[in-house]
C-alpha positions as CSV (number, residue, x, y, z in Angstrom):
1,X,31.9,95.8,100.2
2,X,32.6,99.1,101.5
3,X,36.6,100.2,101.5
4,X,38.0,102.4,104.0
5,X,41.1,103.9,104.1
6,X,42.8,106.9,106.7
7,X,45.5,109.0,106.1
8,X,47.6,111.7,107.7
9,X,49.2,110.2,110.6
10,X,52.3,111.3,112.0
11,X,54.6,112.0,114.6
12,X,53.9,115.7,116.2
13,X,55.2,117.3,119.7
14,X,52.9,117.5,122.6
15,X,50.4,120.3,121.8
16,X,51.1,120.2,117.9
17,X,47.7,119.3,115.8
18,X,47.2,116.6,113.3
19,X,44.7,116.7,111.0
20,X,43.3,112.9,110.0
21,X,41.3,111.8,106.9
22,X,39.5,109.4,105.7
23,X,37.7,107.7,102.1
24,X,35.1,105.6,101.8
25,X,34.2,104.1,98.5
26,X,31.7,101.3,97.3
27,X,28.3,102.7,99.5
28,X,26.3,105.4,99.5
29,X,28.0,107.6,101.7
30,X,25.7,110.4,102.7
31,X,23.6,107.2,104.7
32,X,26.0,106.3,106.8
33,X,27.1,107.4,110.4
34,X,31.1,107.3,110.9
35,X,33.2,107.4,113.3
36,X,36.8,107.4,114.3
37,X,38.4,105.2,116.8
38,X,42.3,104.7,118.7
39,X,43.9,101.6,119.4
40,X,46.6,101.8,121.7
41,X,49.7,99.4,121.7
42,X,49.1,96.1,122.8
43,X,45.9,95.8,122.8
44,X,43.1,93.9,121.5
45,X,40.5,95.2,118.5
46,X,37.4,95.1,121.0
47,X,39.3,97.2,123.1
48,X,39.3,100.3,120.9
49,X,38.4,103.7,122.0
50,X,35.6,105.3,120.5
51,X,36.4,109.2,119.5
52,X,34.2,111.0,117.7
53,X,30.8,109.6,115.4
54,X,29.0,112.0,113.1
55,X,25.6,111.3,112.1
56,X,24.3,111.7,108.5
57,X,24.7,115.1,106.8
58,X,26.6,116.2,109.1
59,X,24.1,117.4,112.0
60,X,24.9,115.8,115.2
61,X,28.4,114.3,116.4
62,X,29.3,112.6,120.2
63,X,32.8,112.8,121.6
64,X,34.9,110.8,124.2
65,X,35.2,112.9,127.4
66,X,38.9,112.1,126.4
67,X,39.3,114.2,123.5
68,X,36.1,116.8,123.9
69,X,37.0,120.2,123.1
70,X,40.4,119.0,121.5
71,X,39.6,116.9,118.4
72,X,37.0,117.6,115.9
73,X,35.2,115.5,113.5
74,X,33.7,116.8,109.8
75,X,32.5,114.9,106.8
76,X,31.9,116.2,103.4
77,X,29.5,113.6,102.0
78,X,30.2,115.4,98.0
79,X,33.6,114.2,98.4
80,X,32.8,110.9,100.4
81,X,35.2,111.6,103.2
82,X,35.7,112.3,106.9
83,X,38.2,114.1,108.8
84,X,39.4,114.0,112.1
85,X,41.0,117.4,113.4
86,X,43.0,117.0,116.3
87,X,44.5,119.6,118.4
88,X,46.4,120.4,121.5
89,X,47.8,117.0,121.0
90,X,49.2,115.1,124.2
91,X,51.4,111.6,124.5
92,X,48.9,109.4,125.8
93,X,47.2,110.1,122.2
94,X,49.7,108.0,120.5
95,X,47.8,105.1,118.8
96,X,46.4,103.6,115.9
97,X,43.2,105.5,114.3
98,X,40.8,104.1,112.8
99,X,37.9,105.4,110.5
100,X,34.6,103.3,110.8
101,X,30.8,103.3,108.7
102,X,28.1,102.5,111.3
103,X,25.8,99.8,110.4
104,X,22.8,101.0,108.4
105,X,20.3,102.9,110.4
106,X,23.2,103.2,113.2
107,X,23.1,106.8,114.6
108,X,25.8,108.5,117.3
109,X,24.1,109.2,120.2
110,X,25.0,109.8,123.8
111,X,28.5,108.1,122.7
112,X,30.3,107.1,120.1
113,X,29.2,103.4,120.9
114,X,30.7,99.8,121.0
115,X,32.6,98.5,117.9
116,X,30.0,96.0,116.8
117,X,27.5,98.9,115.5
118,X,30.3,99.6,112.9
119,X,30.8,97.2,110.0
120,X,33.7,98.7,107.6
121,X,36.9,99.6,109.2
122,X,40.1,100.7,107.5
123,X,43.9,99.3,108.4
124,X,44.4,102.6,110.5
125,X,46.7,105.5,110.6
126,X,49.2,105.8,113.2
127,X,50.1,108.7,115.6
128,X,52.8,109.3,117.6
129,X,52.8,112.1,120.1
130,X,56.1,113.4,122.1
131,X,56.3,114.8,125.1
């Protein structure tokens, strides 16, 4: 069973940057799409916000309108991990992240997709964003 775990969170001023990570352990890695989601306070786990997904080596991510142009996702599949650069930060970004392997043969496409094409999730990292 694949483990995931983030890091990084924080609490940062409005326009600050954060810079998230993310390991993965127990699968092969380099097969895997992943993706980062936000949940904010309150509620519920199917209600997550899909951010960012990267596909496999690296050569195609999707974005939330929300956070296009502002956040940034990378992988380094060497050092099985994802990152999650975030930038020009705002309050209504305060939420739990969450770093999540796509189902096998899952790609990112158009968006980042619902929940239920990623299987692994980790407890989340939280950020906290004042205005």
């Amino acid at each position: 069973q694949a483990q995931v775990e983030e890091s990084g969170g924080g609490w940062v001023q409005a326009g600050g940057s954060l810079r998230l990570s993310c390991t993965v352990s127990n699968l092969n890695f380099d097969e895997y799409a992943l993706a980062w989601f936000r949940q904010y306070p309150g509620t519920k786990r199917a209600e997550r916000e899909g951010l960012a997904c990267i596909n496999r080596g690296g050569d195609s991510s999707t974005y939330a309108d929300s956070v296009k142009g502002r956040f940034t996702v990378s992988r380094d599949d060497n050092k099985s991990m994802l990152w999650l650069q975030m930038t020009d930060l705002k309050p209504e970004d305060t939420a739990m992240y969450y770093c999540a392997v796509a189902g096998w043969g899952i790609r990112c496409r158009t968006n980042v997709g619902p929940i239920t094409n990623f299987g692994a999730w980790g407890q989340g990292t939280q950020v906290t964003v004042s205005s």
